[in-house]
C-alpha positions as CSV (number, residue, x, y, z in Angstrom):
1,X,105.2,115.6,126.7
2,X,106.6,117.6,129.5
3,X,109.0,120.7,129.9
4,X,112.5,120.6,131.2
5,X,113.3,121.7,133.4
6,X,111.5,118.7,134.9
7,X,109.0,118.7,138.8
8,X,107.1,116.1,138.4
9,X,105.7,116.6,141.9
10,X,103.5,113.5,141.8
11,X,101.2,112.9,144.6
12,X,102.1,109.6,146.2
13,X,100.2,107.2,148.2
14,X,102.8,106.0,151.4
15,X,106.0,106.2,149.6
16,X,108.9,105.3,151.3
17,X,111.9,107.6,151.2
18,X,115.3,107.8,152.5
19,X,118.0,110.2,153.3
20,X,119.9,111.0,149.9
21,X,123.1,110.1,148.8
22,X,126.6,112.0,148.4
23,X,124.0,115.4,148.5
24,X,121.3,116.7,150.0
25,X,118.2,117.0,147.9
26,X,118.6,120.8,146.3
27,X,115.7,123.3,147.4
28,X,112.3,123.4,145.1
29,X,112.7,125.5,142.4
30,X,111.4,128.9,142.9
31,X,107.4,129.7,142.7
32,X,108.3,131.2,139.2
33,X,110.5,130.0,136.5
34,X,113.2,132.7,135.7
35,X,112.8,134.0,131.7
36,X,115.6,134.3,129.8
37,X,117.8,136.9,128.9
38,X,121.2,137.8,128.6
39,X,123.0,136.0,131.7
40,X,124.4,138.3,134.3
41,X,128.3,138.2,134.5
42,X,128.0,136.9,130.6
43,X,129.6,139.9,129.2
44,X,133.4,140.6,129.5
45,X,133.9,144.1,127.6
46,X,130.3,145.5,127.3
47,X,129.6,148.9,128.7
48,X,128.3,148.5,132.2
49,X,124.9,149.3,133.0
50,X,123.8,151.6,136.0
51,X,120.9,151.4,138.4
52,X,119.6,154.0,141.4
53,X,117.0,154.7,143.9
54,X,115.8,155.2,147.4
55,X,114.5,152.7,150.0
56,X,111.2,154.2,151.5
57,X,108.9,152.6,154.4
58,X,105.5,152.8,154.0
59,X,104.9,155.9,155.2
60,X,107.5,157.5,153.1
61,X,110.3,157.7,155.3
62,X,113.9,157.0,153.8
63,X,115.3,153.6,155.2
64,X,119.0,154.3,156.0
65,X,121.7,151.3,156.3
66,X,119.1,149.1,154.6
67,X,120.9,146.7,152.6
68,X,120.2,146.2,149.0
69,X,121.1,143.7,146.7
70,X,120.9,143.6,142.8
71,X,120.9,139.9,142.5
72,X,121.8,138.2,138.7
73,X,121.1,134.8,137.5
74,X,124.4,132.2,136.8
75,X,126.3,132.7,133.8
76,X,125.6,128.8,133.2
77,X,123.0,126.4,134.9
78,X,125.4,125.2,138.3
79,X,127.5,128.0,138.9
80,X,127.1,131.2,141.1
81,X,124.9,134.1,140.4
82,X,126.5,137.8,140.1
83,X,125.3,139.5,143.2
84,X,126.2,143.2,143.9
85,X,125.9,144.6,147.0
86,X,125.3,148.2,148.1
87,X,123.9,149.8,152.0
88,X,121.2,152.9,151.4
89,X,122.6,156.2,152.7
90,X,121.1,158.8,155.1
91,X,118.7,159.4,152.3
92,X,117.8,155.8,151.7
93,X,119.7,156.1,148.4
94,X,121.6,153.5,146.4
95,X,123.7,153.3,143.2
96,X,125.1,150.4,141.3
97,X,127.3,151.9,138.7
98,X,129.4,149.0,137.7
99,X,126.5,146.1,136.8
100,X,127.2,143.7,134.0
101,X,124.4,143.3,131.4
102,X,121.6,140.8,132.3
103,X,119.0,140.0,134.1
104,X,118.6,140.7,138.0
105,X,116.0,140.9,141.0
106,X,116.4,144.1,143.2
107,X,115.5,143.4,147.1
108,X,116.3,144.7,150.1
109,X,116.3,144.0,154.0
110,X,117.0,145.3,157.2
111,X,116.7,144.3,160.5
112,X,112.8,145.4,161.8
113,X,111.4,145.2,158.2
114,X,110.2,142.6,155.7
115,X,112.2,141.9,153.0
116,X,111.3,144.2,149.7
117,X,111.6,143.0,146.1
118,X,111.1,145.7,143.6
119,X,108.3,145.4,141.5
120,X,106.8,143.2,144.1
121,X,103.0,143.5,144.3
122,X,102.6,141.7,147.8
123,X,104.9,140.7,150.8
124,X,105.0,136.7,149.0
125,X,105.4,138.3,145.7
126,X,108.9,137.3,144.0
127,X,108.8,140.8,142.5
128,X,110.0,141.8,138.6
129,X,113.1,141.0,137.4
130,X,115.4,143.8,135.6
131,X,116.8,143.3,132.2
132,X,119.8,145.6,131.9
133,X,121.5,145.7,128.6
134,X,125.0,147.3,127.6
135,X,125.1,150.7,129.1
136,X,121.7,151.1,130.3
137,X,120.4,153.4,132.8
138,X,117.7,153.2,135.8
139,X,116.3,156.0,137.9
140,X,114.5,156.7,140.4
141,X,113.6,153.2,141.6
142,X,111.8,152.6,144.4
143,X,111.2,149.8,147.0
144,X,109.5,149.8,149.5
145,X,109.8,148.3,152.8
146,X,107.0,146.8,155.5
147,X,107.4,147.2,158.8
148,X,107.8,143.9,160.3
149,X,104.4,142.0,162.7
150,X,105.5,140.2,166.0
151,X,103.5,138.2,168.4
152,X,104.4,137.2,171.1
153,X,103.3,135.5,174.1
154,X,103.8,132.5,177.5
155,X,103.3,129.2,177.3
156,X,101.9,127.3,180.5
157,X,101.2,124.1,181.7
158,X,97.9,122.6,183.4
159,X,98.8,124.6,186.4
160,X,99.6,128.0,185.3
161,X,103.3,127.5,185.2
162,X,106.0,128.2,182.5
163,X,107.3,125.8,180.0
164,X,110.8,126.7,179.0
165,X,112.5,125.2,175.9
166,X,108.2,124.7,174.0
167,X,108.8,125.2,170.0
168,X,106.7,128.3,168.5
169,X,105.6,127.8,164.7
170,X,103.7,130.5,163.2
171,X,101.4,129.2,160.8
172,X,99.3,130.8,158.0
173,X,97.1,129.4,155.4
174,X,98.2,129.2,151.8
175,X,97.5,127.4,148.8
176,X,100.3,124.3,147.4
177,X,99.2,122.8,144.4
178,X,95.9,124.3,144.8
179,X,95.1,122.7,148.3
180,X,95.0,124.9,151.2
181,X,96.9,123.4,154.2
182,X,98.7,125.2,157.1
183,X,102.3,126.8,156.2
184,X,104.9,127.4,158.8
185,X,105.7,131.4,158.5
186,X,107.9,131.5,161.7
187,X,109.6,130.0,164.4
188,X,110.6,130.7,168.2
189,X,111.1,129.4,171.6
190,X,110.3,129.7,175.0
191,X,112.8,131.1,177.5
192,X,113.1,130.1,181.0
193,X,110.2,132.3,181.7
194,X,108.2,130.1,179.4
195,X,108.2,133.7,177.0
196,X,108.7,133.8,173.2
197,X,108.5,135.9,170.9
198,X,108.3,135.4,166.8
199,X,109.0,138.4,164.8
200,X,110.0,139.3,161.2
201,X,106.0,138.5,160.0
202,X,104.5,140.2,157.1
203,X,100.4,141.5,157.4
204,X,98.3,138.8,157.3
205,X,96.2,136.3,159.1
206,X,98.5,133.3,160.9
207,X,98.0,130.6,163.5
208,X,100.4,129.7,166.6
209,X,100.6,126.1,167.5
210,X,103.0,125.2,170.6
211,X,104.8,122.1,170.7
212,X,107.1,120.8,174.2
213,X,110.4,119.9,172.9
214,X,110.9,117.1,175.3
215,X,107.9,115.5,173.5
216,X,109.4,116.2,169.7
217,X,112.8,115.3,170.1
218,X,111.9,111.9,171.8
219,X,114.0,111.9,174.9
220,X,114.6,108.8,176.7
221,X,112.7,109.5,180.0
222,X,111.4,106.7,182.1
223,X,107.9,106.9,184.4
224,X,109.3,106.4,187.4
225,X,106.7,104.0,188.9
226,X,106.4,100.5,187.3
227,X,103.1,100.3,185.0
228,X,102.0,103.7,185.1
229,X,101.1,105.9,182.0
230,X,102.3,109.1,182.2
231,X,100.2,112.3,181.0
232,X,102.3,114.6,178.6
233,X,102.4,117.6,177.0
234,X,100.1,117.8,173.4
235,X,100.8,120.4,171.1
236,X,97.9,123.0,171.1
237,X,97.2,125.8,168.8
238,X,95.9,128.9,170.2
239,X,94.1,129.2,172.3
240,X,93.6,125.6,173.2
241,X,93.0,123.1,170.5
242,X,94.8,120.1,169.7
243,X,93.1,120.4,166.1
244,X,93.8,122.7,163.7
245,X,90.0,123.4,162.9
246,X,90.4,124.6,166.5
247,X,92.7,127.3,165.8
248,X,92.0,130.9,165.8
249,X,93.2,133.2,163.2
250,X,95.4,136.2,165.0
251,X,95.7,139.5,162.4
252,X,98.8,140.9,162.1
253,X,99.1,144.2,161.3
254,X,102.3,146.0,159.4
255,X,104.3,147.0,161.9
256,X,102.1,145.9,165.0
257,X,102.4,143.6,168.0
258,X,100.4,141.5,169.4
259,X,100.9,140.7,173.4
260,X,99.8,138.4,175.4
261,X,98.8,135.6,173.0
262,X,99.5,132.6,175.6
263,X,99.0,129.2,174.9
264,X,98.2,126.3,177.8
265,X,100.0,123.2,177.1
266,X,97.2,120.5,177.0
267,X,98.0,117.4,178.5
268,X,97.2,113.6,178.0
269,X,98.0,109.9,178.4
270,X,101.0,109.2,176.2
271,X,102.6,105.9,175.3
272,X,106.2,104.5,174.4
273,X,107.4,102.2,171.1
274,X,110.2,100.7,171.6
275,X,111.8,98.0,169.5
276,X,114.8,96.4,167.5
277,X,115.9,97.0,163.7
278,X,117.2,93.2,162.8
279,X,119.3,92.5,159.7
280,X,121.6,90.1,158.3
281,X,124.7,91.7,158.1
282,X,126.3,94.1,160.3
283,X,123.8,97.2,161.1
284,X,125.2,100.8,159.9
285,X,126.4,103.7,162.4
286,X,125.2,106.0,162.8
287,X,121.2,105.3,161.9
288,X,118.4,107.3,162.8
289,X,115.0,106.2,163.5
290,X,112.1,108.5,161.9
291,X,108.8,107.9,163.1
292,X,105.6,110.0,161.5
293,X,102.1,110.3,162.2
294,X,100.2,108.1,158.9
295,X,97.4,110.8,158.8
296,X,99.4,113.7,158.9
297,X,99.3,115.9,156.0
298,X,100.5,119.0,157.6
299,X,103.9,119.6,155.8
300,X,104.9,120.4,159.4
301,X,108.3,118.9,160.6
302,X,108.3,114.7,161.3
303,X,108.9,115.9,165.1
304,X,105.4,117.1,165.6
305,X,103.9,114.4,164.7
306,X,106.4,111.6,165.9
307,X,109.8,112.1,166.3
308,X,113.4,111.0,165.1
309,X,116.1,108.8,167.4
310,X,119.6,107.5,167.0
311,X,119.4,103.9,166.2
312,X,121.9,102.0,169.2
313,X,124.4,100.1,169.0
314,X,123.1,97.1,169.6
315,X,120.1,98.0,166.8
316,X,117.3,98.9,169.9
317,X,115.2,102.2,169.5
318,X,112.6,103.6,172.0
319,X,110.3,106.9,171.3
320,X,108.6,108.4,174.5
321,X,105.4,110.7,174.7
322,X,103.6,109.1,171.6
323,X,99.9,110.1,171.4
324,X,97.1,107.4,169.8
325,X,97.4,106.6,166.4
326,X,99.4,105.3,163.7
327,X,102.8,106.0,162.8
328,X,105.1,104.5,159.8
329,X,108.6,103.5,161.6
330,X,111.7,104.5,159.1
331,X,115.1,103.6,159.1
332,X,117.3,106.2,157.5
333,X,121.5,105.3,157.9
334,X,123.2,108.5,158.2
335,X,125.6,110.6,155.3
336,X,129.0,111.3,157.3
337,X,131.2,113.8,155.9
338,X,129.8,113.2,151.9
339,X,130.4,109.8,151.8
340,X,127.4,107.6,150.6
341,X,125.8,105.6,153.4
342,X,125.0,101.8,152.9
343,X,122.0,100.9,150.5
344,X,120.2,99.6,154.0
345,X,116.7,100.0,154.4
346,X,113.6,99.5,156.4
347,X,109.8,100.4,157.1
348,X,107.2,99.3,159.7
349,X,103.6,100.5,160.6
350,X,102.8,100.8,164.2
351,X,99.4,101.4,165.2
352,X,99.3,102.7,169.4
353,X,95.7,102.4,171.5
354,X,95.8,102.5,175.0
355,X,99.2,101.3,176.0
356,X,103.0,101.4,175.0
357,X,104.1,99.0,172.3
358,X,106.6,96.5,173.1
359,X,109.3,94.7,170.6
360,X,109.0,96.0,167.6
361,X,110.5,94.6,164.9
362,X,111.9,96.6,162.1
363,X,113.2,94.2,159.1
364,X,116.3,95.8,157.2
365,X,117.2,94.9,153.9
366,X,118.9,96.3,150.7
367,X,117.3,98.9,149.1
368,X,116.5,99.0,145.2
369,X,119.3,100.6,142.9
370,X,118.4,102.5,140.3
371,X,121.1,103.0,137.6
372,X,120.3,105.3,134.9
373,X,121.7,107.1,131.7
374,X,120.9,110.4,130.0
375,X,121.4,110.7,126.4
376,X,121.1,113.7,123.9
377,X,118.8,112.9,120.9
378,X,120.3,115.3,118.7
379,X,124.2,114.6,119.5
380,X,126.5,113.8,122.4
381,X,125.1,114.6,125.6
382,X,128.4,114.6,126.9
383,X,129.4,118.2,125.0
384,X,126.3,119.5,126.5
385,X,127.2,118.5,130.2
386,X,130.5,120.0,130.4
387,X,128.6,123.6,129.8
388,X,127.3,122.7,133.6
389,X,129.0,122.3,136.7
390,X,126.5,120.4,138.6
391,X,122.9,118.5,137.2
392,X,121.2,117.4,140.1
393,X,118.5,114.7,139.7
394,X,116.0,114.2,142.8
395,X,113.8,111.4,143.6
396,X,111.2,112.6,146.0
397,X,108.4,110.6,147.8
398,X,105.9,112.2,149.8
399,X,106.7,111.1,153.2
400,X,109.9,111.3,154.5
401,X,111.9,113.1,151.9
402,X,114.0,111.4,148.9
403,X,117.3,110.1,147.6
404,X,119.7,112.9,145.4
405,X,122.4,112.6,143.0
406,X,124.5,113.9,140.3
407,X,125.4,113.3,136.5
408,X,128.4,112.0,135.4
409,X,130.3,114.0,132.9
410,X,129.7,110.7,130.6
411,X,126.0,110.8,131.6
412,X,125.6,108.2,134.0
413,X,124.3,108.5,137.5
414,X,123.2,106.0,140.3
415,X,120.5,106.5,143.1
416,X,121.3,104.3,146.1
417,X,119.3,104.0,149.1
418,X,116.0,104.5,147.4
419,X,113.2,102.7,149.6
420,X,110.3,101.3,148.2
421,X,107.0,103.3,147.0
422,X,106.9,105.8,144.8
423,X,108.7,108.8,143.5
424,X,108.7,112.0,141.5
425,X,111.5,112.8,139.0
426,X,113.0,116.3,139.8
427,X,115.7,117.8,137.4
428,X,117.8,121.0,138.5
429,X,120.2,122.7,136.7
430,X,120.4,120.8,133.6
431,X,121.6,121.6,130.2
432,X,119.7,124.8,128.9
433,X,117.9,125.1,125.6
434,X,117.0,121.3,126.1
435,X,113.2,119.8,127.3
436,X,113.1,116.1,129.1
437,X,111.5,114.2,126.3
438,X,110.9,110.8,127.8
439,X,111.8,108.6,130.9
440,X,112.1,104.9,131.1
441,X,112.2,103.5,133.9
442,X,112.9,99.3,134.3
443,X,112.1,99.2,130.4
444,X,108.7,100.9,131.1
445,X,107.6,104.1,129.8
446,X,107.0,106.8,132.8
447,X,107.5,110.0,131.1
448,X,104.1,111.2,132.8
449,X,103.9,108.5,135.8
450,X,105.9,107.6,138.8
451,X,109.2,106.1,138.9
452,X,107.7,103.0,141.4
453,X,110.2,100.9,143.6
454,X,107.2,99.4,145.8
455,X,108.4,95.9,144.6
456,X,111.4,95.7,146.0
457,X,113.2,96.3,142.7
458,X,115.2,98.9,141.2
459,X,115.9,99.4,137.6
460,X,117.6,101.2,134.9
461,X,116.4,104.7,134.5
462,X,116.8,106.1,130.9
463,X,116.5,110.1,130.4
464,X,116.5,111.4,126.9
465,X,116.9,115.2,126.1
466,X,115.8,117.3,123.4
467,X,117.5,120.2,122.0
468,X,114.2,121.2,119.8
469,X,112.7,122.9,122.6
470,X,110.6,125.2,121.9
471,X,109.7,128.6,124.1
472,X,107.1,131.4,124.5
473,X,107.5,135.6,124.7
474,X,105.4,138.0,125.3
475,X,104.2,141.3,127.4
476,X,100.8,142.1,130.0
477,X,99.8,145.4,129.5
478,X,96.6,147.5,130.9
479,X,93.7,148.5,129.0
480,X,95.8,151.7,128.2
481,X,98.9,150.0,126.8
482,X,100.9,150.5,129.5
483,X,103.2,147.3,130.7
484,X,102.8,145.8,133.9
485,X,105.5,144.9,136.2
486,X,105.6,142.5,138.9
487,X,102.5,140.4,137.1
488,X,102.1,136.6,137.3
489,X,102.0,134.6,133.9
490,X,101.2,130.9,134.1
491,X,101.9,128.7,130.9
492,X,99.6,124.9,131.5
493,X,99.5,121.8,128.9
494,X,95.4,121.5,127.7
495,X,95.7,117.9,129.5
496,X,97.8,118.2,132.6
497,X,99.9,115.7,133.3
498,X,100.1,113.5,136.3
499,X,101.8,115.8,138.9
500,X,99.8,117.9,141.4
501,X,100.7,121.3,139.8
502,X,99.5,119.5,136.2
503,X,102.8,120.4,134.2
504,X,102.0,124.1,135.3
505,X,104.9,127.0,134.6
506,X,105.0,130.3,136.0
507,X,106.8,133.2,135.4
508,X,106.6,136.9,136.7
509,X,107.1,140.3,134.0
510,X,109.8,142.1,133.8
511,X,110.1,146.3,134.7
512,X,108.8,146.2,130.5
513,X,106.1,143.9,131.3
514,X,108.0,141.0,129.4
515,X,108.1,137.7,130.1
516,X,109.7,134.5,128.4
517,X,109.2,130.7,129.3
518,X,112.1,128.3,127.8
519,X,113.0,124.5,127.2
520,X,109.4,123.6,126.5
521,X,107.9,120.4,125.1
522,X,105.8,120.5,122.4
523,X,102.3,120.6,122.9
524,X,99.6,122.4,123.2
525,X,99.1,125.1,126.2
526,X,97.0,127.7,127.4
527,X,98.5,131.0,128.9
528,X,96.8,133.8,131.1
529,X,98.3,136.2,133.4
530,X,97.1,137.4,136.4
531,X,96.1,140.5,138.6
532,X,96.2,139.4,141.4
533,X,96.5,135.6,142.9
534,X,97.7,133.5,145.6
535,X,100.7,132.0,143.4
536,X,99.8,128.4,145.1
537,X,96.5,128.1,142.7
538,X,98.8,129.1,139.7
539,X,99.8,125.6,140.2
540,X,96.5,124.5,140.8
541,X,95.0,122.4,137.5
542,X,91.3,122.0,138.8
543,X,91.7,126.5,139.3
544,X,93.2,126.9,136.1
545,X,90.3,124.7,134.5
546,X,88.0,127.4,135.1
547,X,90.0,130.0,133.4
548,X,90.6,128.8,129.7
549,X,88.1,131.2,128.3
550,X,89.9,133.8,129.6
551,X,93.5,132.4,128.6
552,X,95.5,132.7,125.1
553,X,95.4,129.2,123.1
554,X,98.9,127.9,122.2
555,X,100.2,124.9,119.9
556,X,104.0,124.4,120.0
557,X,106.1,122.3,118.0
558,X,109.3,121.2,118.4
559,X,111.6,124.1,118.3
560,X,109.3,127.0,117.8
561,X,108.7,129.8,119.0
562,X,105.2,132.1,119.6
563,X,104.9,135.3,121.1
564,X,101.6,136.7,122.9
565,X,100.3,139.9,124.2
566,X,98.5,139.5,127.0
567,X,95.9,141.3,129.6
568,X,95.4,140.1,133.0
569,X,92.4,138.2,134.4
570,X,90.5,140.5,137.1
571,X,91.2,140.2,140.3
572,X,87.2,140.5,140.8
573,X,86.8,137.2,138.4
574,X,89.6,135.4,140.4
575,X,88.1,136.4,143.9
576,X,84.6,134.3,142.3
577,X,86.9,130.9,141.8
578,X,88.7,131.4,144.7
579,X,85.4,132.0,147.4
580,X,84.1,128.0,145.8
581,X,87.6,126.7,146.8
582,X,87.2,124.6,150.2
């Protein structure tokens, strides 16, 4: 069985997606699952707590005017956290005297620096949360801030002149679901000197790939001599690749700058597509056109590797400065001011060689429905949703993006313009204390599989909750008994599921070394913490397989509850797996 909350990030082949309905698809949860504790903002007439400190840079200097932020998790799943808000003094000090029991994360930023989180044991660390209870006292805390890294640098063409208006991403390599792919880390532009600059980096290796504007936002520009091919602008890494395997690493120092890291646009022969989208009834305004390299498993933005394009009136579409290759042609109609769009949609393959591509045809239809319910198996479900304001259900495919929606106070819901392929479930903010026990999806059990619309067809989608779910506690220490903040714990079924991450949970200690993971199916787990590791392989199954020697064995029923102390796995034994990773 699986957890809820619920990311069933499913790897896909070619699913079809579509803009979602009435809401935008909520961002992924964060890398770890917050443990629970008393809610911040819960408590009326308890004693306030109180929490100081100083905000240093790394060479000990106070930061002054930094602004720090004791941020608390909602009173209830939907609604807004508690955030307090204080600036550091001359001294770099700060005091929050008026903080209402629960849990928070401590961070702070300022303009030149990268953002600090306290307890944090790297720059990508989410850091350790803070448990306050009633009338509670902390000290002396310290965080720390990094200097920020720039680089910056010109972009040319072919002859040595500027390119104004070329997108900057900033790229490092980091681990998602236990595959390593490049991760954009920044973003600029050139001026009119063809200059840019991209700042606010943390140390660390990255990558700088250069992309001309013209060419990703797939302007209508004509060659202005009948039959000729025009060369265009490719997007090159540094120095001058057009691959990523041709990319050089650049190391960024805290606090340093690197000059002079210019990039020279290549060019080459670039094509047109141009076509019609056809339907049977009237075509919806506005439409956009979303066209994506097939072979591209970047993550990067649609634009570098194709393009997007208002759809005309008249239904005609045209994309400009298309290099070789094949590209999957989406039609997307357009969410005006929150109202749902029509249930309209279409998908074609192009393939380009040597030559634009005339009249192409892109067939629009209705789209599946999928109508669903969600029903407590304990009681009425309906109680339990009016202790949240918003339960947002996603379906995601892996292309290009997903359809979103909302429960019904009566626990209904409705996904329109869903396209056809396949999808993963995503539950946020549901009904605490609960675990997604089963799905059904067109009368067909897919509580571990793909909710799959490549038919044609939609379906009724059934969710049933559980309020027997059950949760695990515990603490890292050292070899002395000491707790360990700021340390990594990663809860994983014995047979992972179908997702990429395997059913995976993480969760980082608290300032007491604690840690908690909630709303868990029964099953059985294994559980290991962590001394140091890319969080991306936390989520990894095929890493974790190597690692249940080392991990605490765990069989839950329904409802219970276990508790485990635990020591963290070396960061010498993880740097082994991680040098046979490819």
């Amino acid at each position: 069985m699986r957890w809820f909350p619920l990311s069933l990030m499913l790897g896909a082949s070619a699913a079809v997606g579509q803009v979602p309905i009435a809401l935008p698809p909520p961002p992924p949860p964060p890398p770890f699952a917050p443990s629970s504790a008393p809610t911040a903002g819960s408590a009326t007439n308890q004693k306030p707590a109180r929490v100081e400190g100083t905000v240093f840079s790394l060479n000990g200097d106070p930061v002054r005017k930094a602004t720090v932020r004791l941020q608390g998790g909602a009173a209830q799943p939907g609604q807004p956290a508690t955030t307090y808000v204080e600036a550091a003094d001359a001294a770099g000090k700060f005091i929050f005297d008026n903080v209402a029991p629960g849990r928070y994360t401590l961070m702070a930023e300022k303009p030149g620096f990268i953002n600090a989180r306290y307890g944090a044991r790297s720059n990508s660390n989410p850091g350790s949360q803070l448990v306050l209870t009633e009338g509670m006292e902390m000290k002396d805390l310290t965080l720390k801030m990094t200097p920020q890294g720039v680089i910056a640098g010109k972009v040319v063409d072919q002859d040595g002149d500027p390119i104004t208006g070329v997108q900057i991403q900033i790229l490092r390599s980091a681990y998602s679901a236990g595959r390593r792919q490049l991760q954009p880390a920044g973003f600029a532009n050139t001026n009119d000197l063809g200059e840019y600059r991209a700042a606010n980096l943390a140390p660390g290796k990255y990558y700088v790939l250069a992309a001309d504007r013209r060419q990703v936002g797939g302007f209508q520009e004509q060659p202005g001599r009948a039959g000729e091919t025009p060369n265009g602008n490719i997007a090159t890494y540094y120095p001058n690749g057009a691959d990523p395997s041709s990319a050089v690493p650049l190391e960024v120092a805290a606090g340093g700058e690197l000059r002079g890291i210019d990039v020279r646009l290549l060019t080459g022969k670039v094509y047109g597509i141009r076509g019609k989208a056809v339907s049977s009834s009237p075509l919806p305004s506005p439409a956009i056109v979303a066209l994506r390299r097939k072979d591209d498993n970047s993550g990067f933005p649609p634009g570098l590797n194709g393009g997007t394009n208002q759809l005309r009136p008249d239904g005609s579409f045209e994309f400009r400065n298309i290099l070789p290759g094949t590209y999957s042609l989406q039609f997307n109609p357009v969410n005006m001011n929150g109202s749902a769009p029509p249930n309209v949609t279409g998908r074609v393959d192009v393939t380009v060689n040597n030559a634009d591509v005339e009249g192409v045809v892109l067939p629009l239809g209705p789209g599946p429905e999928i109508e669903g319910t969600v029903r407590l198996e304990e009681g009425d479900v309906t109680a339990v949703l009016k202790t949240i304001s918003a339960w947002q259900i996603v379906l995601t495919s892996s292309d290009f993006g997903g359809a979103g929606t909302r429960v019904n106070a009566d626990g209904t819901f409705r996904f329109a313009n869903v396209g056809n392929g396949k999808y993963s479930l995503n539950v946020f903010s549901g009904p605490p204390a609960t675990y997604l026990k089963s799905v059904r999806f067109a009368g067909q059990d897919v509580t571990h599989g793909f909710i799959d619309t490549t038919s044609g067809n939609g379906g009724t989608l059934e969710l049933v909750l559980s309020s027997k779910s059950a949760e695990v506690a515990g603490s890292v220490q050292n070899d002395k008994g000491e707790p360990l903040a700021g340390i990594a714990v990663t809860l994983w079924p014995k047979t992972p599921d179908a997702s990429p991450t395997g059913g995976s949970r993480q969760a980082p200690t608290d300032q007491n070394g604690g840690f908690q993971f909630k709303g868990l199916a029964p099953g059985d787990y294994y559980l290991a913490a962590w001394e140091e590791l890319d969080f991306g392989l936390a989520a990894s199954p095929e890493f974790l397989s190597h690692f249940t020697a080392e991990a605490s064995s765990i069989q839950l029923s329904e409802g219970g509850h276990e508790s485990r102390d635990l020591k963290p796995v070396p960061a010498d034994k993880i740097a082994v797996e991680v040098a046979k990773l490819p």
